[in-house]
N, C-alpha and C positions, 0 to 999 in steps of 0.2 A: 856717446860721442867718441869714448875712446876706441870701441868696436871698429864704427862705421870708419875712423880716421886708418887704423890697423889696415881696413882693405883697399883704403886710398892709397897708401902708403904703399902697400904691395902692386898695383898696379901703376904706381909712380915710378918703379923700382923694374916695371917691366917695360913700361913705353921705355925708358934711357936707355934698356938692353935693343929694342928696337930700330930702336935711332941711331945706332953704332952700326947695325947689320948694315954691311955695303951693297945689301940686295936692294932695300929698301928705298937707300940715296939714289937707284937708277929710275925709279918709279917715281917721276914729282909729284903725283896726284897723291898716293898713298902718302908716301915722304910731310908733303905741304898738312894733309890731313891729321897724321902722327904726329907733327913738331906745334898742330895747333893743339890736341889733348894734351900735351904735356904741360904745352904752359898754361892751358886751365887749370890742372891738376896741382901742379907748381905753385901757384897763387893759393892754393887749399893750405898746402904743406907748408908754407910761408907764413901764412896766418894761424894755422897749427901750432908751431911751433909760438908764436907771438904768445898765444895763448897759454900755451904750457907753460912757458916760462913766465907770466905773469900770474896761473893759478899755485905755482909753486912757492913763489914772492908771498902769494896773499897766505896760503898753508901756513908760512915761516911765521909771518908777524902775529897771525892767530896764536900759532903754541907761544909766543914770547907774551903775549899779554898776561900769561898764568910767571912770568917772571917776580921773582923776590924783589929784582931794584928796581922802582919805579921810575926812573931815568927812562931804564929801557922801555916798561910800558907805556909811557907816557909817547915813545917814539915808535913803538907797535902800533900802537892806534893811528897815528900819523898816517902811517903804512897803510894799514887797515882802511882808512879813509879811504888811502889816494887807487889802492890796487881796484877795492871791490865797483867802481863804476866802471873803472878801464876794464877789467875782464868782462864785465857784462855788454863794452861796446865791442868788444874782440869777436865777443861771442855770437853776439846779435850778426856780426860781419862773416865771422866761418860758416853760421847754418845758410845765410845769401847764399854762400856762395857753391855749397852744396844743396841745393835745391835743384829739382830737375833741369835741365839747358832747355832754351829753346831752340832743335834742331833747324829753326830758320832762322836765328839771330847773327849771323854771320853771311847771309846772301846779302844780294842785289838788288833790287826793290824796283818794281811795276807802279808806277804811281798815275793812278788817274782822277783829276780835276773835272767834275761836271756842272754849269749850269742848275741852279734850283728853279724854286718860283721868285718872279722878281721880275723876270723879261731882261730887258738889256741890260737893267743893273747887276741884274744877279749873274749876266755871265762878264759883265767889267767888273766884277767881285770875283769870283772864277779864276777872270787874269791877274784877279791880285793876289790869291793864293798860290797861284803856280809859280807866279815870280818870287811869294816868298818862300816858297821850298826850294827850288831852283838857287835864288841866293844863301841859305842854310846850308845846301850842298856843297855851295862855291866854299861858304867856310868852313864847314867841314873839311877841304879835299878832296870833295868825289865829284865822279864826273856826271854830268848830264846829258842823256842822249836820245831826243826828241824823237817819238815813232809815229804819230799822230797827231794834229791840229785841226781844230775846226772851228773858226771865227766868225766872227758879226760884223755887221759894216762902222762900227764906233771901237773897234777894238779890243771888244770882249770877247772871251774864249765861250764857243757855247759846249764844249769837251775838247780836252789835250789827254796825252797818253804819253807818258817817257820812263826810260828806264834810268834808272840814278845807280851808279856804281864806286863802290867804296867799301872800303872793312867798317862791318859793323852798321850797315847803312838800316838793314830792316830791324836790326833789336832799338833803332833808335825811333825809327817812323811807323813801329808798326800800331803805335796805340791813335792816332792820327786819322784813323777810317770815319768817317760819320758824318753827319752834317755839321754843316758850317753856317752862324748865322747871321747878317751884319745889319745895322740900325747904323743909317747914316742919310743926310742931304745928298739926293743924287745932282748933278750937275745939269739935268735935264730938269730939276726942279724948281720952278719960278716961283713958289710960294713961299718955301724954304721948309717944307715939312719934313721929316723925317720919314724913311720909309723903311721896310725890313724883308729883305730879299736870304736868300739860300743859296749856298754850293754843296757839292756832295765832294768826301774825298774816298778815294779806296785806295789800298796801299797791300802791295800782293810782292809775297818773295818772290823773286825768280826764278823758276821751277827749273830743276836738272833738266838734262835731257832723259837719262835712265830713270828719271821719277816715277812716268807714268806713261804707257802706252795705251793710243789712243788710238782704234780701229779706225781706219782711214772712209769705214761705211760710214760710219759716225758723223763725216766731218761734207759741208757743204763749202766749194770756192765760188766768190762771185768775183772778176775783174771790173775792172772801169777803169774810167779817166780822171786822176787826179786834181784836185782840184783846190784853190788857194797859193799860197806862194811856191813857189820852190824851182825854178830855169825853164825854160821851151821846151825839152825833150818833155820832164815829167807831167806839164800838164797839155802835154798835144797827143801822150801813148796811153794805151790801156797797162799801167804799170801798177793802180791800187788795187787792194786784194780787202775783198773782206770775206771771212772766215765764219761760220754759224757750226756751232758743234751743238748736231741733233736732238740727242737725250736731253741736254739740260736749258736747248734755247740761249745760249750765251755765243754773242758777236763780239767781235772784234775786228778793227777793221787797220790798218798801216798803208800809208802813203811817201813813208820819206824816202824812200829809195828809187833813182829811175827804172831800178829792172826788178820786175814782175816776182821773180825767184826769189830777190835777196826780201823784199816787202813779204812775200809768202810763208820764208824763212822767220823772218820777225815776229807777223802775227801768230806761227804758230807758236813761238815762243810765249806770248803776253796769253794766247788762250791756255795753254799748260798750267800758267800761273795761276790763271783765274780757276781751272779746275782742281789745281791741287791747295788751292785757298779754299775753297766748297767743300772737299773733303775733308780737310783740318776742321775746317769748323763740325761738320758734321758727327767727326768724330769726337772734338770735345763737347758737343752736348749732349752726345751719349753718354761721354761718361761721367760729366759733371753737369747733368742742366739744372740740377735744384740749387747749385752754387753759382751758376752764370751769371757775370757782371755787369754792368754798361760796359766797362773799360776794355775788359778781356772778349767781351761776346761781337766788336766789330761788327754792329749790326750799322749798316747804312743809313737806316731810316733810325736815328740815336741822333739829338740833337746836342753836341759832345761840346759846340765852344761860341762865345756870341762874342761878336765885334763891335763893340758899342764907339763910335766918331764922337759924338757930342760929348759924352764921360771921358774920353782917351783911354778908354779899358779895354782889356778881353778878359773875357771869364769862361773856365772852364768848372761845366754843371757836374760835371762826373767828381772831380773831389771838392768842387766850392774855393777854386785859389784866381785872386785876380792880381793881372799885371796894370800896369799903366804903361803909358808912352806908346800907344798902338804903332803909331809911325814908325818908329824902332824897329816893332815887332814884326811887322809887315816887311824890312828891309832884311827879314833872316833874322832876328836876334830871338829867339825860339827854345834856345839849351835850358833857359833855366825853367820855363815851360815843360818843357819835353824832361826833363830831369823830375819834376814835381809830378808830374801822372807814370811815370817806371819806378819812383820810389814809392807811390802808392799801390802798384797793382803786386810788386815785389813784398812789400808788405802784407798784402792779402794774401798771397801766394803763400808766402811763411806761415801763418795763421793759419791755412790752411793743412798745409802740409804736416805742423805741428799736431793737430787733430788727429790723422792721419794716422801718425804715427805708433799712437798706443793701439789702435787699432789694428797695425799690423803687426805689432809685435804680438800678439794676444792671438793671432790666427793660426 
Protein backbone atom coordinates (compact mmCIF):
# COMPACT_ATOMS: atom_id res chain seq x y z
CA UNK A 1 0.00 0.00 0.00
CA UNK A 2 2.87 2.25 0.88
CA UNK A 3 4.36 1.68 -2.83
CA UNK A 4 1.11 2.05 -4.73
CA UNK A 5 0.30 5.47 -2.23
CA UNK A 6 4.17 6.77 -3.17
CA UNK A 7 3.10 7.09 -6.91
CA UNK A 8 -0.23 8.65 -6.03
CA UNK A 9 1.39 11.03 -4.23
CA UNK A 10 3.77 11.90 -7.08
CA UNK A 11 1.23 12.24 -9.43
CA UNK A 12 -0.88 14.33 -6.98
CA UNK A 13 2.15 16.56 -6.66
CA UNK A 14 2.03 16.76 -10.62
CA UNK A 15 -1.62 17.50 -11.39
CA UNK A 16 -1.25 20.86 -8.65
CA UNK A 17 1.94 21.81 -10.96
CA UNK A 18 -0.59 21.52 -13.82
CA UNK A 19 -3.24 23.43 -12.59
CA UNK A 20 -1.05 26.40 -11.79
CA UNK A 21 0.15 26.38 -15.76
CA UNK A 22 -1.90 29.39 -17.20
CA UNK A 23 -1.79 27.46 -20.44
CA UNK A 24 -3.93 25.13 -19.07
CA UNK A 25 -6.71 27.72 -17.36
CA UNK A 26 -7.26 28.87 -21.21
CA UNK A 27 -8.42 25.29 -22.26
CA UNK A 28 -11.67 24.58 -20.04
CA UNK A 29 -12.03 21.14 -21.43
CA UNK A 30 -8.59 20.14 -20.33
CA UNK A 31 -8.73 22.54 -17.27
CA UNK A 32 -12.46 21.07 -16.00
CA UNK A 33 -10.79 17.55 -16.88
CA UNK A 34 -7.45 18.23 -14.55
CA UNK A 35 -9.15 19.89 -11.59
CA UNK A 36 -11.58 16.59 -11.72
CA UNK A 37 -8.37 14.01 -11.32
CA UNK A 38 -7.07 16.01 -8.76
CA UNK A 39 -9.78 15.88 -6.63
CA UNK A 40 -10.14 12.11 -7.08
CA UNK A 41 -6.70 11.89 -6.12
CA UNK A 42 -7.12 14.33 -3.26
CA UNK A 43 -9.66 12.25 -1.52
CA UNK A 44 -6.87 9.21 -1.79
CA UNK A 45 -4.32 11.36 -0.07
CA UNK A 46 -6.88 12.49 2.49
CA UNK A 47 -7.59 9.17 3.51
CA UNK A 48 -3.98 8.21 3.34
CA UNK A 49 -3.03 10.29 5.50
CA UNK A 50 -6.19 9.31 7.94
CA UNK A 51 -4.68 6.07 7.86
CA UNK A 52 -1.18 6.71 8.43
CA UNK A 53 -1.83 8.60 11.35
CA UNK A 54 -4.06 6.06 12.75
CA UNK A 55 -1.60 2.99 11.93
CA UNK A 56 1.11 5.03 13.77
CA UNK A 57 -1.38 5.63 16.90
CA UNK A 58 -1.98 1.74 16.82
CA UNK A 59 2.25 0.94 16.35
CA UNK A 60 2.46 3.36 19.62
CA UNK A 61 -0.06 1.56 21.99
CA UNK A 62 1.38 -1.99 20.67
CA UNK A 63 5.19 -1.10 21.95
CA UNK A 64 3.44 0.48 25.32
CA UNK A 65 1.80 -2.89 26.16
CA UNK A 66 5.36 -4.37 26.86
CA UNK A 67 5.41 -1.18 29.42
CA UNK A 68 6.59 -1.86 33.27
CA UNK A 69 3.40 0.24 34.71
CA UNK A 70 0.51 -1.28 34.26
CA UNK A 71 -1.55 1.90 34.46
CA UNK A 72 -0.07 2.56 31.07
CA UNK A 73 -0.94 -0.95 29.66
CA UNK A 74 -3.88 -1.15 30.99
CA UNK A 75 -4.56 2.28 28.70
CA UNK A 76 -2.58 0.69 25.62
CA UNK A 77 -4.99 -1.92 25.23
CA UNK A 78 -7.67 0.74 25.50
CA UNK A 79 -5.91 2.00 22.50
CA UNK A 80 -5.38 -1.04 21.00
CA UNK A 81 -9.02 -1.77 21.06
CA UNK A 82 -10.18 1.48 19.83
CA UNK A 83 -7.48 2.00 16.84
CA UNK A 84 -7.42 -1.67 15.32
CA UNK A 85 -11.27 -1.54 13.86
CA UNK A 86 -10.91 2.20 12.91
CA UNK A 87 -7.76 1.44 10.81
CA UNK A 88 -9.31 -1.72 9.30
CA UNK A 89 -12.42 0.82 8.19
CA UNK A 90 -9.91 3.48 6.86
CA UNK A 91 -8.56 0.84 5.15
CA UNK A 92 -11.27 -1.04 3.66
CA UNK A 93 -12.16 2.92 2.52
CA UNK A 94 -8.51 3.70 0.75
CA UNK A 95 -8.34 0.45 -1.37
CA UNK A 96 -12.48 1.68 -2.61
CA UNK A 97 -11.21 4.26 -3.48
CA UNK A 98 -8.27 3.17 -5.43
CA UNK A 99 -9.84 0.66 -7.44
CA UNK A 100 -10.12 1.14 -11.12
CA UNK A 101 -12.61 4.49 -12.05
CA UNK A 102 -15.24 3.86 -14.12
CA UNK A 103 -14.36 6.01 -17.06
CA UNK A 104 -18.28 6.58 -17.46
CA UNK A 105 -19.20 7.42 -13.95
CA UNK A 106 -19.24 10.90 -14.35
CA UNK A 107 -21.47 11.31 -17.83
CA UNK A 108 -24.94 11.96 -18.66
CA UNK A 109 -27.12 9.13 -18.93
CA UNK A 110 -29.39 7.77 -21.95
CA UNK A 111 -32.23 6.27 -20.19
CA UNK A 112 -34.72 4.10 -21.99
CA UNK A 113 -38.06 2.77 -20.24
CA UNK A 114 -39.77 -0.02 -22.48
CA UNK A 115 -43.02 -1.89 -22.22
CA UNK A 116 -42.71 -5.87 -21.13
CA UNK A 117 -45.21 -8.61 -21.42
CA UNK A 118 -48.35 -7.46 -19.68
CA UNK A 119 -50.15 -5.52 -22.50
CA UNK A 120 -51.52 -2.27 -21.15
CA UNK A 121 -50.49 -2.86 -17.65
CA UNK A 122 -47.09 -3.41 -18.34
CA UNK A 123 -46.74 -0.21 -20.35
CA UNK A 124 -48.88 1.97 -17.27
CA UNK A 125 -46.01 0.14 -15.34
CA UNK A 126 -43.43 1.51 -17.85
CA UNK A 127 -45.04 5.18 -17.01
CA UNK A 128 -44.56 4.31 -13.57
CA UNK A 129 -40.81 3.82 -13.78
CA UNK A 130 -40.08 6.63 -15.86
CA UNK A 131 -41.91 8.93 -13.67
CA UNK A 132 -39.88 7.37 -10.83
CA UNK A 133 -36.53 8.14 -12.36
CA UNK A 134 -37.61 11.24 -13.62
CA UNK A 135 -38.60 12.28 -9.96
CA UNK A 136 -35.02 10.81 -8.40
CA UNK A 137 -33.55 13.12 -11.06
CA UNK A 138 -35.65 16.09 -9.73
CA UNK A 139 -33.96 15.22 -6.26
CA UNK A 140 -31.03 14.67 -7.25
CA UNK A 141 -30.61 18.08 -9.21
CA UNK A 142 -30.27 16.92 -12.79
CA UNK A 143 -32.13 17.70 -15.38
CA UNK A 144 -34.47 15.72 -17.52
CA UNK A 145 -34.75 16.08 -21.23
CA UNK A 146 -37.20 13.96 -23.13
CA UNK A 147 -36.15 12.66 -26.78
CA UNK A 148 -38.68 10.25 -27.30
CA UNK A 149 -42.39 9.11 -26.32
CA UNK A 150 -44.54 6.64 -27.50
CA UNK A 151 -47.93 6.01 -25.73
CA UNK A 152 -51.11 3.99 -25.41
CA UNK A 153 -54.59 5.30 -25.36
CA UNK A 154 -54.78 4.71 -21.06
CA UNK A 155 -51.61 6.37 -20.62
CA UNK A 156 -49.02 4.06 -20.46
CA UNK A 157 -45.67 4.49 -22.18
CA UNK A 158 -45.29 1.55 -24.48
CA UNK A 159 -41.24 3.12 -24.88
CA UNK A 160 -39.85 6.71 -23.73
CA UNK A 161 -36.15 7.72 -24.36
CA UNK A 162 -34.60 10.80 -22.30
CA UNK A 163 -31.39 12.06 -21.57
CA UNK A 164 -30.95 12.81 -17.64
CA UNK A 165 -28.08 15.27 -16.94
CA UNK A 166 -26.15 15.93 -13.86
CA UNK A 167 -22.63 15.21 -12.09
CA UNK A 168 -22.46 11.73 -11.32
CA UNK A 169 -25.67 10.84 -12.87
CA UNK A 170 -24.60 7.33 -14.75
CA UNK A 171 -22.18 6.03 -11.60
CA UNK A 172 -25.50 6.23 -9.86
CA UNK A 173 -28.08 4.65 -12.48
CA UNK A 174 -25.87 2.58 -14.24
CA UNK A 175 -26.69 -0.74 -12.28
CA UNK A 176 -30.62 -0.13 -12.97
CA UNK A 177 -30.45 -1.86 -16.64
CA UNK A 178 -32.71 -5.14 -16.68
CA UNK A 179 -36.01 -6.04 -16.16
CA UNK A 180 -38.41 -4.90 -14.14
CA UNK A 181 -41.09 -6.79 -12.55
CA UNK A 182 -44.54 -5.74 -10.85
CA UNK A 183 -47.44 -8.02 -9.15
CA UNK A 184 -50.24 -5.90 -8.72
CA UNK A 185 -54.31 -5.43 -9.14
CA UNK A 186 -54.63 -3.70 -12.36
CA UNK A 187 -57.52 -1.22 -12.48
CA UNK A 188 -58.77 -2.88 -15.47
CA UNK A 189 -59.37 -5.78 -13.24
CA UNK A 190 -62.91 -6.82 -11.98
CA UNK A 191 -62.03 -9.81 -10.20
CA UNK A 192 -59.44 -8.28 -8.23
CA UNK A 193 -56.75 -10.81 -9.16
CA UNK A 194 -53.35 -10.02 -9.25
CA UNK A 195 -51.45 -9.97 -12.23
CA UNK A 196 -47.46 -9.80 -13.20
CA UNK A 197 -46.42 -7.66 -16.04
CA UNK A 198 -42.61 -6.41 -17.11
CA UNK A 199 -40.77 -3.28 -18.12
CA UNK A 200 -37.25 -3.32 -19.48
CA UNK A 201 -34.92 -0.52 -18.37
CA UNK A 202 -31.38 0.44 -20.28
CA UNK A 203 -29.36 3.07 -19.04
CA UNK A 204 -26.43 3.91 -21.48
CA UNK A 205 -23.63 6.84 -20.82
CA UNK A 206 -23.71 9.47 -23.17
CA UNK A 207 -21.31 8.85 -25.57
CA UNK A 208 -18.47 11.87 -26.53
CA UNK A 209 -18.61 13.00 -29.64
CA UNK A 210 -14.76 12.09 -30.33
CA UNK A 211 -15.77 8.40 -28.70
CA UNK A 212 -16.49 6.81 -31.79
CA UNK A 213 -16.62 7.37 -35.47
CA UNK A 214 -19.20 5.92 -37.17
CA UNK A 215 -19.08 5.51 -41.17
CA UNK A 216 -21.95 7.44 -42.34
CA UNK A 217 -22.33 3.79 -45.00
CA UNK A 218 -23.20 2.29 -41.89
CA UNK A 219 -25.83 4.39 -40.98
CA UNK A 220 -29.71 4.25 -42.59
CA UNK A 221 -32.10 7.86 -42.00
CA UNK A 222 -35.81 7.20 -42.43
CA UNK A 223 -38.00 10.64 -41.95
CA UNK A 224 -41.74 10.85 -40.92
CA UNK A 225 -44.30 12.59 -39.38
CA UNK A 226 -44.28 12.86 -35.77
CA UNK A 227 -46.66 11.75 -33.99
CA UNK A 228 -48.40 12.00 -30.24
CA UNK A 229 -48.12 15.21 -28.44
CA UNK A 230 -46.08 18.03 -29.04
CA UNK A 231 -47.68 21.77 -31.27
CA UNK A 232 -49.04 21.81 -35.11
CA UNK A 233 -45.79 22.27 -36.80
CA UNK A 234 -44.30 19.01 -35.32
CA UNK A 235 -47.05 16.68 -35.97
CA UNK A 236 -48.22 18.23 -39.42
CA UNK A 237 -43.87 18.05 -40.84
CA UNK A 238 -41.75 15.25 -41.63
CA UNK A 239 -39.56 16.41 -38.71
CA UNK A 240 -39.04 12.65 -36.87
CA UNK A 241 -35.86 10.72 -37.74
CA UNK A 242 -35.26 7.25 -37.08
CA UNK A 243 -31.89 6.19 -37.34
CA UNK A 244 -30.79 2.01 -38.07
CA UNK A 245 -27.08 1.53 -37.73
CA UNK A 246 -26.38 -1.34 -40.28
CA UNK A 247 -23.78 -3.73 -38.66
CA UNK A 248 -25.44 -4.07 -35.45
CA UNK A 249 -29.41 -3.73 -36.43
CA UNK A 250 -29.75 -1.12 -33.50
CA UNK A 251 -32.72 1.95 -34.13
CA UNK A 252 -33.28 4.69 -32.62
CA UNK A 253 -35.62 6.78 -33.40
CA UNK A 254 -36.27 11.04 -31.78
CA UNK A 255 -39.17 13.18 -32.30
CA UNK A 256 -38.90 16.01 -29.84
CA UNK A 257 -37.74 18.54 -31.85
CA UNK A 258 -39.75 20.49 -34.68
CA UNK A 259 -36.76 20.45 -37.19
CA UNK A 260 -35.54 17.52 -38.73
CA UNK A 261 -31.65 18.50 -38.10
CA UNK A 262 -31.83 19.22 -34.45
CA UNK A 263 -34.00 15.34 -34.02
CA UNK A 264 -31.11 13.92 -36.47
CA UNK A 265 -28.59 15.54 -34.24
CA UNK A 266 -30.24 13.75 -31.09
CA UNK A 267 -30.65 10.48 -32.46
CA UNK A 268 -27.37 10.27 -33.52
CA UNK A 269 -26.31 11.13 -30.09
CA UNK A 270 -28.58 8.23 -28.25
CA UNK A 271 -27.17 5.76 -31.19
CA UNK A 272 -23.43 6.46 -30.22
CA UNK A 273 -24.42 5.72 -26.80
CA UNK A 274 -25.98 2.49 -27.53
CA UNK A 275 -22.93 1.52 -29.64
CA UNK A 276 -20.33 2.62 -27.29
CA UNK A 277 -22.42 0.57 -24.36
CA UNK A 278 -22.15 -2.77 -26.78
CA UNK A 279 -18.59 -2.35 -27.01
CA UNK A 280 -17.99 -1.74 -23.25
CA UNK A 281 -19.81 -4.68 -22.63
CA UNK A 282 -18.20 -6.67 -25.13
CA UNK A 283 -14.98 -5.71 -24.01
CA UNK A 284 -15.66 -6.77 -20.39
CA UNK A 285 -16.59 -10.18 -21.18
CA UNK A 286 -13.61 -10.62 -22.78
CA UNK A 287 -11.78 -9.95 -20.32
CA UNK A 288 -13.79 -10.96 -17.42
CA UNK A 289 -16.60 -13.52 -18.64
CA UNK A 290 -15.82 -16.42 -16.11
CA UNK A 291 -16.39 -13.56 -13.44
CA UNK A 292 -19.49 -11.86 -14.88
CA UNK A 293 -22.28 -10.76 -12.60
CA UNK A 294 -25.91 -10.19 -12.73
CA UNK A 295 -25.23 -6.86 -11.42
CA UNK A 296 -22.12 -5.67 -13.40
CA UNK A 297 -23.11 -7.88 -16.91
CA UNK A 298 -26.44 -5.25 -17.67
CA UNK A 299 -27.88 -7.97 -19.37
CA UNK A 300 -31.51 -6.81 -20.36
CA UNK A 301 -33.09 -10.07 -20.34
CA UNK A 302 -31.80 -10.15 -16.03
CA UNK A 303 -34.83 -10.00 -14.00
CA UNK A 304 -33.03 -7.49 -11.45
CA UNK A 305 -36.10 -6.04 -9.27
CA UNK A 306 -39.95 -7.17 -8.44
CA UNK A 307 -42.78 -4.65 -7.44
CA UNK A 308 -44.82 -6.57 -5.30
CA UNK A 309 -48.52 -3.92 -4.47
CA UNK A 310 -50.21 -6.27 -2.30
CA UNK A 311 -46.76 -6.76 0.15
CA UNK A 312 -45.75 -2.90 -0.35
CA UNK A 313 -42.19 -4.26 -1.20
CA UNK A 314 -39.54 -4.21 -3.84
CA UNK A 315 -37.11 -6.69 -3.83
CA UNK A 316 -34.01 -6.72 -5.47
CA UNK A 317 -32.96 -10.53 -6.64
CA UNK A 318 -29.51 -9.62 -7.55
CA UNK A 319 -28.31 -9.08 -3.69
CA UNK A 320 -31.62 -10.43 -1.79
CA UNK A 321 -32.53 -6.63 0.04
CA UNK A 322 -36.22 -5.58 0.31
CA UNK A 323 -37.59 -2.17 0.84
CA UNK A 324 -41.12 -1.55 1.92
CA UNK A 325 -43.47 1.64 1.35
CA UNK A 326 -43.37 0.94 -2.64
CA UNK A 327 -45.42 4.25 -2.96
CA UNK A 328 -42.49 6.09 -1.63
CA UNK A 329 -40.27 4.24 -3.75
CA UNK A 330 -42.14 4.84 -6.78
CA UNK A 331 -42.23 8.80 -6.00
CA UNK A 332 -38.15 8.84 -6.36
CA UNK A 333 -37.17 7.77 -2.92
CA UNK A 334 -34.55 5.16 -4.61
CA UNK A 335 -30.89 6.39 -2.74
CA UNK A 336 -31.06 3.90 -0.37
CA UNK A 337 -31.77 1.17 -3.00
CA UNK A 338 -29.33 2.51 -5.43
CA UNK A 339 -26.72 2.90 -2.61
CA UNK A 340 -27.24 -1.00 -1.43
CA UNK A 341 -26.58 -2.60 -5.21
CA UNK A 342 -22.93 0.17 -5.75
CA UNK A 343 -22.05 -0.99 -2.23
CA UNK A 344 -22.41 -4.49 -3.29
CA UNK A 345 -20.99 -4.68 -6.84
CA UNK A 346 -17.90 -2.17 -5.10
CA UNK A 347 -17.46 -4.86 -2.80
CA UNK A 348 -17.00 -7.59 -5.45
CA UNK A 349 -15.13 -5.33 -7.32
CA UNK A 350 -12.56 -5.17 -4.35
CA UNK A 351 -12.63 -9.08 -3.91
CA UNK A 352 -11.79 -8.99 -7.01
CA UNK A 353 -9.21 -6.88 -7.58
CA UNK A 354 -7.57 -8.15 -4.32
CA UNK A 355 -7.21 -11.53 -6.08
CA UNK A 356 -5.70 -9.83 -8.74
CA UNK A 357 -3.25 -8.54 -7.19
CA UNK A 358 -0.79 -11.15 -6.03
CA UNK A 359 -1.06 -12.18 -9.36
CA UNK A 360 0.30 -9.27 -10.66
CA UNK A 361 2.91 -8.71 -8.51
CA UNK A 362 4.22 -12.34 -9.23
CA UNK A 363 4.41 -11.67 -13.13
Amino acid sequence: MIEKFDQIFEKHKALEVRLSDPKLVKDREKFKQTAREHKEISRIVEVFEEWRTCHESLEDARLLLEDSDAEIRNLAKDEVVEYEPRLEEIELRLRSLMLPKDANDDKNVIIEVRAGTGGDEAALFAADLYRMYSRYAEIKGWAVEELYRNENNLGGIKEVTALIKGAGAYSQLKFESGTHRVQRVPTTESQGRIHTSAATVAILPEADDVELNVPEIDLRFDVYRSSGPGGQSVNTTDSAVRITHLPTGIVVTCQDEKSQHKNKAKGLKILMSHILDLETRKQDEARSAERKSQIGSGDRSDRIRTYNFPQDRVTDHRINYTQHSLSNFLEGEIDEMVRHVIETREAERLAEFEEDSPREASE
